[in-house]
N, C-alpha and C positions, 0 to 999 in steps of 0.2 A: 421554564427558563426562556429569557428574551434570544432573539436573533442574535443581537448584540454578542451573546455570552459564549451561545454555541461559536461565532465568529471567533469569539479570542478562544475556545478550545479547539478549534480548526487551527489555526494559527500555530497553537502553541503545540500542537500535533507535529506540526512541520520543522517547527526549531527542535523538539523531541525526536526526530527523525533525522534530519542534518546533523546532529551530535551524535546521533545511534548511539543516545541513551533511552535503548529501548527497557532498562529496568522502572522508567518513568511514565511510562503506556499508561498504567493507573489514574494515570491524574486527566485523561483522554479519554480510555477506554473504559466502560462496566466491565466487571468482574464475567457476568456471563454473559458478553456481548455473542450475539448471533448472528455469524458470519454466515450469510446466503448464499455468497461465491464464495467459499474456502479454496486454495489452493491444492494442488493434489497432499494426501495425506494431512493434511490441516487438523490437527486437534482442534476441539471446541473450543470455545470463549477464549477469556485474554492469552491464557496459557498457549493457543494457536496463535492468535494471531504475533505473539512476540517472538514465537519461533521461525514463522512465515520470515518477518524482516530481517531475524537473526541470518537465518540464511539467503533471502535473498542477497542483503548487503557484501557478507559473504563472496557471494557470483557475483557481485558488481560492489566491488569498494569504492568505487567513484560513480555512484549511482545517483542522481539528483532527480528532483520531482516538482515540474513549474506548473503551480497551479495557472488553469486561465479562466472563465468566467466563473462564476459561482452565483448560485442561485440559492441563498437564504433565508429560512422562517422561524417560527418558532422552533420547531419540532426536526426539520430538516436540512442539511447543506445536500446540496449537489453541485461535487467537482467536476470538471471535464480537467486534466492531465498531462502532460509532454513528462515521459518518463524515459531517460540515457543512461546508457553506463556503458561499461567497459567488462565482458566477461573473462575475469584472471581465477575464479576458483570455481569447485562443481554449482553444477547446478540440474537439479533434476532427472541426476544420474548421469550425466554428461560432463567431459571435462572440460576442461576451459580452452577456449578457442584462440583468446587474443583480441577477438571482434569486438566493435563497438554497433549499439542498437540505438535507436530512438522509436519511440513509439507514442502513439495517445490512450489515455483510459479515460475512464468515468469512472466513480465512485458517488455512491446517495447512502448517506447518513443519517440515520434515526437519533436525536438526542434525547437523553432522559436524562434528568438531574445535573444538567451540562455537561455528561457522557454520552460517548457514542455507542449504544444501548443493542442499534441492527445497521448494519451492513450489505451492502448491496453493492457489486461493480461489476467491471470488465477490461479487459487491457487488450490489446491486438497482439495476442499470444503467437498467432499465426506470423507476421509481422516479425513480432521477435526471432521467431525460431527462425526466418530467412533470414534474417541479419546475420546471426549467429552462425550461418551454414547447418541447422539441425534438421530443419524441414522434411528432409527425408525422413528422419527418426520423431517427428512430432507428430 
C-alpha cells in the first residue's frame, strides 16, 4: 500500500473515533492486529483494542485526540498526540473524579493491506494519573 492510503486510513481512524463508531475499527484495524503496548487487561487483536476505546471513551466522554506531526511511508504512520477529556466514569478501577487531563502520546503503526497490522505507543500515563488526583494509587 502507498503512503497516500495508509494516510486516508489514519484519517478515517480519527473520524471512526470522533463518532465512537468503534463497531467500524475493521475497516482501520486487521483482524489480528498486534498491540505491542496493550493496555492493562487488553485482550489480543481487534477484539482488544475495541474494548480498550470502549472503555476508555467511557472514563472520558469528551475525550478528543489532535493528531500533530506525522511521519509517513509505505509501511508506517507515526503519530505524536495531545489527548484531553474529562474523567465522569470508572476507569481502571477508579471512580470518576470530575478532573480534566491533557497529555501527549506517540503511537507507530505497521500497515498491511491499508490496515493497521502492529502497533506500538505510549501516552504519559503518569501525567494522566496526576491530573486526575490518582497518582498515589498509580
Amino acid at each position: 500500500m502507498s503512503a497516500e492510503q495508509n494516510q486516508q486510513a489514519q484519517e478515517r481512524l480519527g473520524e471512526i473515533l470522533e463518532a465512537r463508531a468503534f463497531e467500524r475499527f475493521s475497516e482501520v484495524w486487521a483482524e489480528d492486529v498486534v498491540d505491542h503496548d496493550p493496555g492493562p487487561d487488553q485482550a489480543p487483536g481487534l477484539e482488544g483494542i475495541v474494548a480498550f476505546w470502549q472503555d476508555f471513551t467511557t472514563a472520558f466522554p469528551d475525550l478528543s485526540l489532535e493528531p500533530d506531526p506525522l511521519v509517513v511511508t509505505d509501511d508506517f504512520i507515526t503519530a505524536v498526540f495531545t489527548i484531553r477529556g474529562t474523567h465522569t466514569g470508572p476507569f481502571q478501577g477508579h471512580e470518576a473524579t470530575g478532573k480534566a487531563f491533557t497529555v501527549r502520546g506517540i503511537q507507530v503503526s505497521k500497515f498491511r493491506d491499508g490496515k493497521i497490522a502492529e502497533r506500538w505507543g505510549a501516552t504519559d500515563e503518569k501525567g494522566l494519573a496526576e491530573q486526575l488526583g490518582l497518582a498515589a494509587h498509580a
